[in-house]
C-alpha positions as CSV (number, residue, x, y, z in Angstrom):
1,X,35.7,-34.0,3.4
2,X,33.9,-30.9,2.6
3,X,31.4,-32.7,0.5
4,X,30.7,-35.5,2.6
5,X,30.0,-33.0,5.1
6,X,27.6,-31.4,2.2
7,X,26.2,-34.8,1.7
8,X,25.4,-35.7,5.3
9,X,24.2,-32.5,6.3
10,X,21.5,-32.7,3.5
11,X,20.4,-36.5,4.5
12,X,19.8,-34.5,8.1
13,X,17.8,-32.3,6.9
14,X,15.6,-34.0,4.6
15,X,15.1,-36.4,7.1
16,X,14.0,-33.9,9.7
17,X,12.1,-32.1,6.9
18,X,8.4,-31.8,7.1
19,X,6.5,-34.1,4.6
20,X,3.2,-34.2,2.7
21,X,1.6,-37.7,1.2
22,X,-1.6,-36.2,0.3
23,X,-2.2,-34.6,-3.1
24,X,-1.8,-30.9,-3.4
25,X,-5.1,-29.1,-3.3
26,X,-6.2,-27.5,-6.4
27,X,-6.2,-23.6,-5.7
28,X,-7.3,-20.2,-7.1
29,X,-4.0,-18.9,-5.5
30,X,-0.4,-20.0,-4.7
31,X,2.5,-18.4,-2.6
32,X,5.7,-18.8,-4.1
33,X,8.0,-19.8,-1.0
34,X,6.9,-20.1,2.7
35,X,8.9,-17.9,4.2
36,X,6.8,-15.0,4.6
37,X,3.7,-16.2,3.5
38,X,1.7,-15.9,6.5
39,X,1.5,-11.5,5.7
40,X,-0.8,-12.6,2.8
41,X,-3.4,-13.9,5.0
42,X,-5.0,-10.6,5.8
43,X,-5.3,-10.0,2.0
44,X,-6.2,-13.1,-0.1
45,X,-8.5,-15.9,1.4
46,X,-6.9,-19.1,2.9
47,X,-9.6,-21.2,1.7
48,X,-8.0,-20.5,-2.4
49,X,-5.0,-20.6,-0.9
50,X,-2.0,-22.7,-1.6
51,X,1.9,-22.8,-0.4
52,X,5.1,-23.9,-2.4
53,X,7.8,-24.3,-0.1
54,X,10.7,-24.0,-2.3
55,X,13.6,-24.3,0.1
56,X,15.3,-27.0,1.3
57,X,15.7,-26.7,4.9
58,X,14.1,-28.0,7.8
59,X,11.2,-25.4,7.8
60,X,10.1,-26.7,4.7
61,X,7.6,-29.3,3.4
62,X,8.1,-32.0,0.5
63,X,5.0,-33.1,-0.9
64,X,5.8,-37.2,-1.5
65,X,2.8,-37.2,-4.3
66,X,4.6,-35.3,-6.4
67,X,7.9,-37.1,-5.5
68,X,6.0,-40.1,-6.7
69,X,5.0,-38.7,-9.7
70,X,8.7,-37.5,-10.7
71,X,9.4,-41.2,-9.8
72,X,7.1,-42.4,-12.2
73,X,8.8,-40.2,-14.9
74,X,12.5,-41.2,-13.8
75,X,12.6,-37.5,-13.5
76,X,13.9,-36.0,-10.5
77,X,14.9,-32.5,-11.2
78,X,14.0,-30.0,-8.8
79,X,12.8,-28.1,-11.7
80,X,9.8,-31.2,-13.2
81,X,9.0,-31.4,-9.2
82,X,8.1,-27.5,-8.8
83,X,6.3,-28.1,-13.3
84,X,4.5,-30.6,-11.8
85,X,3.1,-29.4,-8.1
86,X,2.2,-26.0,-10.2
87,X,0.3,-28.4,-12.5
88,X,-1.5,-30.4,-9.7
89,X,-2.8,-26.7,-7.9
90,X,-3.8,-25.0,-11.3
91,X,-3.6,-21.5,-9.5
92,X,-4.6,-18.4,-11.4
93,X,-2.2,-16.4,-9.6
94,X,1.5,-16.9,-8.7
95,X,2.4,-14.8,-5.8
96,X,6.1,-14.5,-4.4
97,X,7.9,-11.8,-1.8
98,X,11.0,-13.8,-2.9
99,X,11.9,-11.6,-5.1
100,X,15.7,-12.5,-5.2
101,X,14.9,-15.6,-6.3
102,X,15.9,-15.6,-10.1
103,X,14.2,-19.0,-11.3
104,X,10.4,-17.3,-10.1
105,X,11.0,-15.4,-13.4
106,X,11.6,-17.8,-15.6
107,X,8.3,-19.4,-14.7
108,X,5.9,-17.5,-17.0
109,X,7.4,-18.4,-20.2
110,X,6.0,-22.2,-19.1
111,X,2.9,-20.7,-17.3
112,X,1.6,-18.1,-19.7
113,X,-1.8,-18.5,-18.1
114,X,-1.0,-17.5,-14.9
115,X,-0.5,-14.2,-14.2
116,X,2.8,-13.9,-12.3
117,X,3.3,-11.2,-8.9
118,X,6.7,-10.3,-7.3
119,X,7.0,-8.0,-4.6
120,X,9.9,-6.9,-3.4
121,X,11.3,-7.6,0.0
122,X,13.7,-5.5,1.2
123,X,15.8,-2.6,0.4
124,X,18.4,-3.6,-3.1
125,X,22.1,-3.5,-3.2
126,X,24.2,-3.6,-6.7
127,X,26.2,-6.3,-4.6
128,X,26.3,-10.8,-5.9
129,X,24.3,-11.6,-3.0
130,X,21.1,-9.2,-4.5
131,X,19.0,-10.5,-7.8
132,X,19.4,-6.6,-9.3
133,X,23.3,-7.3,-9.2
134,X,22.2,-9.8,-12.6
135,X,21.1,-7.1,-14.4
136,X,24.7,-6.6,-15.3
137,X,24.7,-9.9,-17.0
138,X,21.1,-10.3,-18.4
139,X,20.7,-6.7,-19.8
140,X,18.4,-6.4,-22.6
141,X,17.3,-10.7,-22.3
142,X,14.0,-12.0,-22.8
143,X,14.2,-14.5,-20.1
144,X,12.9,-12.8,-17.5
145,X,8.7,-12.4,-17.2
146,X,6.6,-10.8,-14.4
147,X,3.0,-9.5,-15.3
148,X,3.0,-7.3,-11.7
149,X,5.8,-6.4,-9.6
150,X,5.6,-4.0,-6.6
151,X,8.3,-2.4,-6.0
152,X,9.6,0.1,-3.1
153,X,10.1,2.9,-5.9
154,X,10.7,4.0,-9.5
155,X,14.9,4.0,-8.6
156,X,14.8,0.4,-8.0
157,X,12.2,-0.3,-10.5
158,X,14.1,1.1,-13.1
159,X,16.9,-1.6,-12.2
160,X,14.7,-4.4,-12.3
161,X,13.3,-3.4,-15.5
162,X,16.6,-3.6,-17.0
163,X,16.6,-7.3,-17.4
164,X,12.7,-8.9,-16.4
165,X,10.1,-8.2,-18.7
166,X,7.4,-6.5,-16.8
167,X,3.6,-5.7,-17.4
168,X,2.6,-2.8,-14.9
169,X,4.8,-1.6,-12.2
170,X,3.4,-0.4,-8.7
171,X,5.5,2.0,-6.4
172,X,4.3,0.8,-2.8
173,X,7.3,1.0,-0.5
174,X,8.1,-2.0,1.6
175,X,4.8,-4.5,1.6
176,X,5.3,-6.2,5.1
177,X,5.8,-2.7,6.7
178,X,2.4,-1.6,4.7
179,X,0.8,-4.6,6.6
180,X,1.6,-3.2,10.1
181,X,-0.4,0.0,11.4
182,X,1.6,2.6,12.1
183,X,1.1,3.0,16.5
184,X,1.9,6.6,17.4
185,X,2.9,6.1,21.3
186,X,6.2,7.6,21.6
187,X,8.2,6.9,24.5
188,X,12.0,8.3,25.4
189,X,13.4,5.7,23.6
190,X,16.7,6.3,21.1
191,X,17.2,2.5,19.2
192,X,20.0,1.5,17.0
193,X,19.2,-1.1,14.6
194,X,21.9,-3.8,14.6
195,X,23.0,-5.1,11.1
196,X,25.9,-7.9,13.0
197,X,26.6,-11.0,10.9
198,X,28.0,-13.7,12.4
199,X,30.2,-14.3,9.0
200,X,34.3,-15.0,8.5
201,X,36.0,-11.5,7.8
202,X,37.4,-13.4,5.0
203,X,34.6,-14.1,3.2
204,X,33.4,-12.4,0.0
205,X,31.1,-10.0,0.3
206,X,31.1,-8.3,-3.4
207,X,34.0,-8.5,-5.6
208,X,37.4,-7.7,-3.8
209,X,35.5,-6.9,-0.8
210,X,35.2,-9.2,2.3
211,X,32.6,-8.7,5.1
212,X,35.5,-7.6,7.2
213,X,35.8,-5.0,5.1
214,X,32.5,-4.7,5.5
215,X,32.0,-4.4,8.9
216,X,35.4,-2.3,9.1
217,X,34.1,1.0,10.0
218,X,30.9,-0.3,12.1
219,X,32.9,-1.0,15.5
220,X,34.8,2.6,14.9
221,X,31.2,4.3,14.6
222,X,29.4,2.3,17.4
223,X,32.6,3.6,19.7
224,X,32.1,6.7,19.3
225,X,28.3,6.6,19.4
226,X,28.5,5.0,22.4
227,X,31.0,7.9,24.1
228,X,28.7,10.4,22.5
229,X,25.9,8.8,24.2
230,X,27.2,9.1,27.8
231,X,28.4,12.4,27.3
232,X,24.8,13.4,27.0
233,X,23.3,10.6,29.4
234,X,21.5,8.9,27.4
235,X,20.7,5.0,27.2
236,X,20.3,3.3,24.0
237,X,18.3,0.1,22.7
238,X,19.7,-2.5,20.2
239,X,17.4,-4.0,18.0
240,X,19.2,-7.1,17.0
241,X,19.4,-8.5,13.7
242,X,20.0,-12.2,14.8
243,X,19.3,-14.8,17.5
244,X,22.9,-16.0,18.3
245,X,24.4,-14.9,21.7
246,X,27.9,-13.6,20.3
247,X,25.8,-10.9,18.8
248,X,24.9,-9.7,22.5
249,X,28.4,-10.1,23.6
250,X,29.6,-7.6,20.7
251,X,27.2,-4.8,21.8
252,X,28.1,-5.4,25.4
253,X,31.5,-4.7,25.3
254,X,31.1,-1.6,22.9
255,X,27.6,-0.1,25.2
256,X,28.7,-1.6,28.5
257,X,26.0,-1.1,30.9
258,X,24.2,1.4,28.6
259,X,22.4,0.0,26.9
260,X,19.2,-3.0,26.4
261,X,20.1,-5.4,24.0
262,X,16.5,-6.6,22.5
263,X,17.1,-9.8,20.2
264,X,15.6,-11.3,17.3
265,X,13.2,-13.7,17.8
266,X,10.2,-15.1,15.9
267,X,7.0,-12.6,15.3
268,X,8.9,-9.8,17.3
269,X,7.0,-7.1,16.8
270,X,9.9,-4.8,15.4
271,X,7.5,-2.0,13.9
272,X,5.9,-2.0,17.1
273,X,9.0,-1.6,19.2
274,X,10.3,1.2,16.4
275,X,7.1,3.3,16.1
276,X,7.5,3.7,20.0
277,X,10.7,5.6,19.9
278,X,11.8,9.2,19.6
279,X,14.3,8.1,17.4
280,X,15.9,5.1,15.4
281,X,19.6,5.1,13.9
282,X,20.6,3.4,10.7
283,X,23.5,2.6,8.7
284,X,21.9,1.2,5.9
285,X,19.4,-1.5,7.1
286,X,16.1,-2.3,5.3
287,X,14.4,-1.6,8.6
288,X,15.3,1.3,8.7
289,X,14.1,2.6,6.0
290,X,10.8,0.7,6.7
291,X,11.3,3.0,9.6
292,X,11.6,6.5,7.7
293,X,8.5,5.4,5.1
294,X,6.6,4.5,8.4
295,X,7.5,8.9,9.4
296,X,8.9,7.7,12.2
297,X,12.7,10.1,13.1
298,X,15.1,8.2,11.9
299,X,19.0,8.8,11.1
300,X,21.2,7.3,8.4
301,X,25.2,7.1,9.1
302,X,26.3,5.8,5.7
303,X,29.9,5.2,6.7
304,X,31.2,1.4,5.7
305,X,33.0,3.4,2.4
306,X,37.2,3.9,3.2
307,X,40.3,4.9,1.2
308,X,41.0,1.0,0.6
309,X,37.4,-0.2,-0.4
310,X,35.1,1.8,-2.0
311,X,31.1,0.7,-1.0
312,X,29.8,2.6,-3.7
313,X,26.5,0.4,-4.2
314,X,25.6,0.6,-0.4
315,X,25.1,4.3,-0.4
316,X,22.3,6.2,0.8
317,X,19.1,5.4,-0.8
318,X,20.8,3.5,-3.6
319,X,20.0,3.5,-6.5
320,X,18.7,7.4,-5.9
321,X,21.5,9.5,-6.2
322,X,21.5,11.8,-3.4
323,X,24.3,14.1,-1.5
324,X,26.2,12.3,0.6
325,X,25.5,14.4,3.8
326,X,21.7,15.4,4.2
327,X,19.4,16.6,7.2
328,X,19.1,13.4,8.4
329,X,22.1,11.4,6.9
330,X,25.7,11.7,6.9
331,X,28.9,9.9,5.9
332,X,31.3,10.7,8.5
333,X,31.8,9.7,11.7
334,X,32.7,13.0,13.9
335,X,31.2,14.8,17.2
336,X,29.4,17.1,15.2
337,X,27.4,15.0,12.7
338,X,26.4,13.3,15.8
339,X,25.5,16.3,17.2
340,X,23.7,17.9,13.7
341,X,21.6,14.4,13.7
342,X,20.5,14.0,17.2
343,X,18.8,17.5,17.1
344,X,16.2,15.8,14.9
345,X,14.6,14.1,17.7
346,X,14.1,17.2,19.2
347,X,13.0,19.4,16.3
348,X,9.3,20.6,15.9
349,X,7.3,17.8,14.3
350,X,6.5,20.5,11.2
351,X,10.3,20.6,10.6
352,X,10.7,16.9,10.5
353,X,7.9,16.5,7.9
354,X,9.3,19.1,5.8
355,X,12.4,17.0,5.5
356,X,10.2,14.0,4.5
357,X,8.5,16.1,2.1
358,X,11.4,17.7,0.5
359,X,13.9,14.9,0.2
360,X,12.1,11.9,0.0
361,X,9.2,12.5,-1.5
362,X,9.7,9.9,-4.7
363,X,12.1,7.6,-2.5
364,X,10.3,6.4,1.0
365,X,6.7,5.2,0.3
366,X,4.3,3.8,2.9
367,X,1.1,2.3,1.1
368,X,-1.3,1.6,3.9
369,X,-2.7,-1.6,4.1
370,X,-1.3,-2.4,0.7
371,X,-4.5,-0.7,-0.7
372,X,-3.0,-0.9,-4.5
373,X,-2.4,-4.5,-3.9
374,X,-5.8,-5.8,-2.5
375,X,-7.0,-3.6,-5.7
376,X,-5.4,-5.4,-7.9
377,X,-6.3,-9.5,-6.4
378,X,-9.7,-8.2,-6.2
379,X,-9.3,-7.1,-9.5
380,X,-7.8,-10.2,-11.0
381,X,-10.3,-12.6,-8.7
């Protein structure tokens, strides 16, 4: 039953799926994966421009010439379809922000020509669902090629560099928050960002651990924050992670009416909303430490560890090794680490750059306008 579901579910989508009969336009550039895409318009011309769409899902575009072409070949790999689409746009330059996707690096070795870019997207776990959780099982192989990666440091870097061969590594912090100028108009507003998953308890997260155990400690915290917050009268945002509805109802029965609940939803301007606020608190989201790079105030509760499950590769700042309580991150869930943290929105703005300064100095990069990577397309163009 489960794979006729599979099955029918995939006819669905590929016949909702967007498709192309023209052939693909030869170009100078082309952007490994759609999603995301669009933040390389404001650095690298659409006109030499090309897209890859290399999911299968109903935002995605097949290209029937090439289709045809496979056909032609009684070849119908996914693999010969993405050889021969390359082939067709004879870019110079391979760009991807998919940088979990394993096969990207695998491409050089067929494409020596081309000179290959990965940047990384988000903040890396040592968990299966993350590409630097491989590294474990391709240590030391010459399989993996890159000739540029950007990275958000030289922690993660070193990671990746421990099984993809790479030619020059750039230390830029998180590209798509590089993209977005930084808006200094503070308003009185305290956010959380939400991390909810709308997954089974039961189902694996890493190893022995399930994203129940997960989430475990997350509705414990959130309690308290939210008692901690009316004992001081003050109202909190959530900055949702997804667009279902049964994300909503879980804040509103931990906040009640204390709170605004602001979902996801297509180009919400998240940086925007963040940069506005006094303060922003974390467990261990990417956005927030987009947030911290951007020197917005920003708090880290890095509590999903127990005596049962140990969450060892989600700690703070992984893969830096760094204290487990700091001036602006804790581990434990207690009156006064809530009380120690929330004095950072009210410190003087020297003190709060002097804990930017001294602890994450090497760690939380912002690279304005991605000046090292326009240097480098102009460079290779």
């Amino acid at each position: 039953m489960r794979i006729i579901n599979f099955v029918v579910s995939r006819i669905i989508i590929f016949l909702r799926i967007k498709k192309n009969w023209h052939k693909p336009i030869q170009s100078r550039v082309l952007i490994y994966d759609h999603v995301f895409s669009e933040v390389f318009s404001k650095y690298i011309d659409k006109n030499i421009t090309e897209v890859y769409h290399n999911r299968f899902d109903e935002t995605s575009l097949i290209n029937f010439y090439i289709v045809f072409k496979c056909f032609l070949d009684f070849d119908f790999k996914l693999k010969k379809y993405k050889e021969k689409y390359f082939k067709c746009v004879n870019p110079k330059i391979i760009i991807s922000i998919d940088d979990n996707n394993l096969s990207f690096y695998k491409l050089k070795k067929k494409f020596p020509d081309i000179v290959f870019i990965a940047i990384q997207k988000s903040w890396k776990y040592d968990t299966e669902f993350d590409i630097i959780h491989k590294r474990h099982f391709y240590n030391n192989n010459n399989e993996f090629y890159c000739d540029f990666l950007f990275c958000y440091n030289k922690h993660v870097a070193e990671e990746y560099l421990k099984f993809i061969k790479v030619k020059k590594v750039f230390y830029i912090g998180s590209f798509k928050s590089n993209s977005v100028k930084i808006e200094r108009n503070k308003k009185k507003k305290i956010i959380f960002i939400s991390q909810w998953r709308n997954y089974p308890k039961n189902l694996r997260y890493h190893k022995n651990i399930t994203f129940g155990d997960w989430q475990k400690n997350e509705t414990p915290f959130l309690q308290k924050l939210s008692k901690f917050l009316l004992k001081q009268s003050i109202k909190i945002i959530v900055l949702g992670k997804n667009k279902v509805l049964e994300e909503k109802k879980y804040y509103d029965k931990i906040f009640k009416n204390n709170y605004t609940f602001v979902p996801q939803y297509y180009k919400r301007q998240h940086y925007k909303i963040l940069d506005s606020s006094i303060l922003a608190i974390s467990l261990d989201s990417t956005l927030g430490y987009e947030n911290l790079s951007r020197g917005n105030r920003t708090i880290f509760f890095s509590i999903r560890s127990n005596k049962k499950k140990n969450f060892e590769m989600l700690r703070f700042l992984w893969p830096e090794k760094k204290k487990k309580i700091g001036p602006n991150w804790t581990n434990k869930i207690t009156t006064k680490e809530f009380e120690r943290l929330f004095l950072v929105k009210d410190m003087p703005h020297k003190d709060w750059k002097k804990i930017i300064n001294d602890n994450f100095k090497n760690s939380i990069l912002y690279d304005k306008n991605n000046k090292q990577f326009s240097g480098l397309i102009n460079k290779l163009n």
